[in-house]
N, C-alpha and C positions, 0 to 999 in steps of 0.2 A: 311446242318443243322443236328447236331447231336440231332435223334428222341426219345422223350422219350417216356412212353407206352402212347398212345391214346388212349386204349381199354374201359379205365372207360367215359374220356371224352364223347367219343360216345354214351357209353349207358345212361349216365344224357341226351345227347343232343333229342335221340329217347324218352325217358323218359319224360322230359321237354315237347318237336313235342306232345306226344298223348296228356298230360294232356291239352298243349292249343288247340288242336282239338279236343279234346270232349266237351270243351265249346263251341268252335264257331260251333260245331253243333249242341247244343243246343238252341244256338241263330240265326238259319239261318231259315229266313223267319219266324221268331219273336224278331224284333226288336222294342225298343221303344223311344232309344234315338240316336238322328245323330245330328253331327253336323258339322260344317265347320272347319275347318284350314288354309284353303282358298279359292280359288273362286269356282275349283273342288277337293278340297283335302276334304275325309268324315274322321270322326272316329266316333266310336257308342262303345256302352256300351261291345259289342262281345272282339273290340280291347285290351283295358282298360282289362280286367278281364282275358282273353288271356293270355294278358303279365304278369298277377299279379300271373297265375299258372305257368308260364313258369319258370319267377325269382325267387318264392319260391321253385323250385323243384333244380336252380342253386344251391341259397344258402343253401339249406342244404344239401348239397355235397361238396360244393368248396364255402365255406364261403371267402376267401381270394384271389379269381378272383375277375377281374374287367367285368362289363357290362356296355354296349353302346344297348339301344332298344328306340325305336322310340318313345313309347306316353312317357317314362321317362328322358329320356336323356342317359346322361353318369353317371358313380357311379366314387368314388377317390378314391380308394385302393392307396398307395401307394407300388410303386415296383412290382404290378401285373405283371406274366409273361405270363399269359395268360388272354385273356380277349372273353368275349361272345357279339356275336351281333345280334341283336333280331327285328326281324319282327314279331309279333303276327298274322298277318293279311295281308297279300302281296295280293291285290286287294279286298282292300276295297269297291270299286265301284262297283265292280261286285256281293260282297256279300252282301249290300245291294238292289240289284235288284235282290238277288234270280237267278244269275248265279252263277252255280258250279265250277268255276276255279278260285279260291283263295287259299290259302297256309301259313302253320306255318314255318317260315324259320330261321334257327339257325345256327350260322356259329361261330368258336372259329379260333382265332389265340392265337400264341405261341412266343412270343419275335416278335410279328411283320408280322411272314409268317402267311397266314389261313392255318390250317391246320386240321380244321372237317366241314362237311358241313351236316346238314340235311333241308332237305325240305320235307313239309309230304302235302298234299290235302286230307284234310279231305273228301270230298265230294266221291272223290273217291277211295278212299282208298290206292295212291299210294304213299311208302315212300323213296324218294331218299337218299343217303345216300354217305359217301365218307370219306377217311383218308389220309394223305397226303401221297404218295409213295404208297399207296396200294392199288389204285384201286375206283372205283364208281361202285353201287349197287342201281338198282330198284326193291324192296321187296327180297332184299336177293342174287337178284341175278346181274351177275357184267353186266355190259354196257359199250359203245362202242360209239365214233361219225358215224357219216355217212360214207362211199366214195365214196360219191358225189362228179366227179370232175369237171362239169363246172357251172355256175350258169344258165344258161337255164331249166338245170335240176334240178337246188335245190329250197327248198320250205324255204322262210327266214321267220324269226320273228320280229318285232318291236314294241314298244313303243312312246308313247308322254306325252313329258313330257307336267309338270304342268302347264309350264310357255309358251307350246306349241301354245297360242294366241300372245303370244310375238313375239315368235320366226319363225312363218310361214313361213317368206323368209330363212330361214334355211331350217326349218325339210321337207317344201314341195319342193322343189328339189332334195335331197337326198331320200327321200320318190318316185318320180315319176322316178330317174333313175333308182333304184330297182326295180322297178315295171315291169319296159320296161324290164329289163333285166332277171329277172327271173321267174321259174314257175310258183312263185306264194309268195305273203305275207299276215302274219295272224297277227293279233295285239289280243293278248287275254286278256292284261291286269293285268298281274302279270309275274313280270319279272322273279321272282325264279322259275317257272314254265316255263318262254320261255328258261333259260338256262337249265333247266332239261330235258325238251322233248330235246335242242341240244345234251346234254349228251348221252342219249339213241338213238339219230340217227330221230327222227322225222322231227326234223328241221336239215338245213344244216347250216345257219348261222341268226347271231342275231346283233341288233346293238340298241342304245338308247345312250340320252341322258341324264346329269341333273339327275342322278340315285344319290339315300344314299346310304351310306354302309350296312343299312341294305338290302335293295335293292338284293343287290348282292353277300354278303360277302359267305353264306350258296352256292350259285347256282356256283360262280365262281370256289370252291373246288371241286361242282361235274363234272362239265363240266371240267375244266382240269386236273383229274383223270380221267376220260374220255375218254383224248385224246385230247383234244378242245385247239385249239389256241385263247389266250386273250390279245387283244392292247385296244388301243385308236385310234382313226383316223386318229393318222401320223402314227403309227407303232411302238411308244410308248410302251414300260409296261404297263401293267395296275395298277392300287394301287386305293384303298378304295378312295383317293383323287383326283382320276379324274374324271373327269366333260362329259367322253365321253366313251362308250364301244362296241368293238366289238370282235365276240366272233364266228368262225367258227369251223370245222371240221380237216382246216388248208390249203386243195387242193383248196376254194376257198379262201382264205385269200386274198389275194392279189388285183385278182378281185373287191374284195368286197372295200378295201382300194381304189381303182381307183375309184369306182363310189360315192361314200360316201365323198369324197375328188375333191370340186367343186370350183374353180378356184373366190375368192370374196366374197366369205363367210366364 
């Protein structure tokens, strides 16, 4: 892909990242409106207001990009070559109980490829960061996967999705052969966050289901800037349209593809 400058993009995207985390930190553990979307799906007024400084900081910069964010939908630019996908809020659940590992996740593609990713936690001040070919950055400074090379030894992440009552006889076998096999799994509840700690080497491998694009779009540029291997659960590409992700350091890929890969489901 012939690159053009990314340099502005990045800085609207970090730019964008603080102004909707100084809201949601000004809404965190004062909240007054939640609602449903569905059975566990919340949004609150944090979301909503989030996204509304996020998109006014797009558009006055790149009025003629297109965006995809979650409480809004999609926008119709016509012939957009780049477009913004917008998480205001990646674990919602946890920000309305007043746990601190939630996230503003912003992620641009260009004719198709992602190619900027930010993710910022407000609560703790950490900003991930990433350009296509150039590398991933936590506050400034670049980052790295794990090498961790067997999964006994690696510490994985996971997700469940929404529809996770649904699908039990899926997600809980694939959930317990992981379990058996490695040191250890942590479900935190915001996915742009489980691929950022992969990026920087925390976790050694990740995996979920039933993910959106905004889910992922921001997290999957910095983890492979990174380093980070990204499929689906044959082995697959990944792309904004599938329905499955898994996401290692690369030395357990494979592994991880065997167990996750259950013979009737």
């Amino acid at each position: 892909m012939q690159q053009p400058d990314f340099d502005t993009i990045l800085r609207t995207a970090v730019r964008a990242a603080y102004r909707g985390g100084k809201i949601l930190r000004r809404h965190f553990g004062n909240l007054h409106h939640v609602r449903k979307k569905g059975a566990i799906d919340l949004v609150s007024e944090a979301d909503t207001s989030s996204e509304a400084a996020i998109i006014e900081t797009i558009r006055s910069r790149h009025p003629d990009h297109a965006i995809l964010a979650e409480e809004s939908g999609a926008s119709r630019e016509e012939h957009a070559t780049f477009q913004w996908i917008i998480d205001p809020l990646d674990g919602t659940t946890n920000f309305v109980h007043q746990i601190p590992v939630f996230a503003v996740s912003i992620g641009v593609s260009y004719r198709g490829e992602l190619v900027v990713g930010v993710v910022l936690n407000p609560a703790s001040g950490e900003l991930f960061s990433a350009v296509y070919g150039e590398g991933a950055w936590r506050n400034g400074e670049p980052i790295h996967v794990s090498s961790t090379a067997s999964i006994q030894d690696s510490l994985l992440a996971t997700g469940f999705p929404y529809q996770a009552r649904r699908m039990i006889d899926v997600v809980v076998p694939r959930f317990s052969r992981c379990l058996q096999a490695a040191q250890g799994i942590r479900r935190l509840g915001a996915a742009a966050i489980d691929l950022c700690y992969l990026a920087c080497g925390r976790f050694d491998g990740f995996w979920e289901q039933n993910l959106k694009p905004w889910d992922t779009a921001a997290g999957t540029v910095i983890a492979r800037e990174a380093g980070a291997r990204i499929t689906d659960f044959s082995n697959h590409p990944y792309t904004l349209a599938s329905d499955q992700i898994l996401v290692t350091n690369g030395r357990i890929h494979e592994d991880l593809l065997q167990l996750l890969n259950i013979e009737g489901i």
